[in-house]
C-alpha positions as CSV (number, residue, x, y, z in Angstrom):
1,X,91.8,39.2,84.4
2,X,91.6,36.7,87.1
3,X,88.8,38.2,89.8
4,X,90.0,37.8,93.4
5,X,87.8,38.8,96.4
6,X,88.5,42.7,96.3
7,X,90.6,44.9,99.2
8,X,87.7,47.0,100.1
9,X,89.3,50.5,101.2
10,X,87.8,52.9,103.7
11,X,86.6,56.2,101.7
12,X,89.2,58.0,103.5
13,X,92.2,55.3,102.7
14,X,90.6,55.4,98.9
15,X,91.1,58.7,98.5
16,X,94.7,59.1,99.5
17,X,94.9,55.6,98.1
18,X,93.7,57.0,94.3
19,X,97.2,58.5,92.5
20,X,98.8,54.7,93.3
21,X,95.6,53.5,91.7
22,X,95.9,55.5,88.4
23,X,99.0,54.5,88.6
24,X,98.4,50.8,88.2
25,X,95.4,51.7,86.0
26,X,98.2,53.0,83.5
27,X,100.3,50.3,84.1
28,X,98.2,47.5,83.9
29,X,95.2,48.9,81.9
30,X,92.1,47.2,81.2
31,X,93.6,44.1,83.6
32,X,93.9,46.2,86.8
33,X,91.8,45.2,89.5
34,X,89.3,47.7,90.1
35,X,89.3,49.8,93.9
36,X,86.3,48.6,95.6
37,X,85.9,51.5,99.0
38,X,83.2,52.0,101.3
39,X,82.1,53.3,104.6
40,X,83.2,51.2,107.1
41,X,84.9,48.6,104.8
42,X,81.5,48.0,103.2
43,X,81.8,47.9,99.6
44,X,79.1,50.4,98.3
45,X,81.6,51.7,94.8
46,X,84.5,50.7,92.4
47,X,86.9,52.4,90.6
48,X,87.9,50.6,87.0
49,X,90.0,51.3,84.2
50,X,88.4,53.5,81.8
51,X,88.9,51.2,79.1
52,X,86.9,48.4,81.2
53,X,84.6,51.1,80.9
54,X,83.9,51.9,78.0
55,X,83.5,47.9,76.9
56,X,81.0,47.7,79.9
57,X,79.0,50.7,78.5
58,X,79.1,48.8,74.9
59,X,78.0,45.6,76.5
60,X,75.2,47.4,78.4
61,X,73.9,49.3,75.3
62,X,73.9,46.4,72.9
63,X,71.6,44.6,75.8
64,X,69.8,47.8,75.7
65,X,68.9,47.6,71.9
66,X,68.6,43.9,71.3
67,X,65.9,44.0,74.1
68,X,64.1,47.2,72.0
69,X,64.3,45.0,68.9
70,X,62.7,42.0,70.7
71,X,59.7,44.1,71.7
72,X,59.2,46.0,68.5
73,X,59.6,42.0,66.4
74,X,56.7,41.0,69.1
75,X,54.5,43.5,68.0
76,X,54.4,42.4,64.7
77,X,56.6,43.4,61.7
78,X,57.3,46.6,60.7
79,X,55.9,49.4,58.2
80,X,58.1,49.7,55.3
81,X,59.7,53.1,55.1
82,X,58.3,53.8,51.6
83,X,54.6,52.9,53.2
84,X,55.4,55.5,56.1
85,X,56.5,57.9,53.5
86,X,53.5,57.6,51.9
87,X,51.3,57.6,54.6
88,X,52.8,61.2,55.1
89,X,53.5,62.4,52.1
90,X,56.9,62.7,51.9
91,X,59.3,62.4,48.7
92,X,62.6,61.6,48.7
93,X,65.0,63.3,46.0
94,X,66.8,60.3,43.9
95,X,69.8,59.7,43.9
96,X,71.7,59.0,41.1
């Protein structure tokens, strides 16, 4: 998906704008340009693809944990889960 400089629609022209806009969402999936609208031509929101989505959101959360695993690693290694089960007495059944 090649990124030009987006149409920015009015909020008003968005919304009547927004069925041609699913329309080339379906049509052109995760490659449709997104609707950028605003107040005034200001671009203050975007509508994507829900499959653009959804990768952003997986993107975002696997930032997300690789930044809690670089924080727990600098404070030092972990306790082993049979040491934390032992700490609090806790038996596992075996498993056969």
């Amino acid at each position: 998906m090649t990124m030009l400089p987006p149409h920015i629609w009015t909020s008003a022209d968005a919304r009547k704008e927004l069925p041609n806009v699913l329309k080339r969402f379906r049509k052109d999936g995760i490659n449709a340009r997104p609707m950028v609208f605003g107040s005034h031509r200001k671009p203050e929101a975007a509508v994507i693809p829900y499959e653009l989505y959804e990768r952003i959101a997986m993107i975002i959360e696997d930032h997300e944990i690789a930044e809690l695993v670089r924080k727990r690693s600098d404070e030092g290694p972990a306790e082993s889960m049979d040491e934390l089960f032992a700490e609090y007495d806790v038996e596992l059944p075996h498993q056969e």
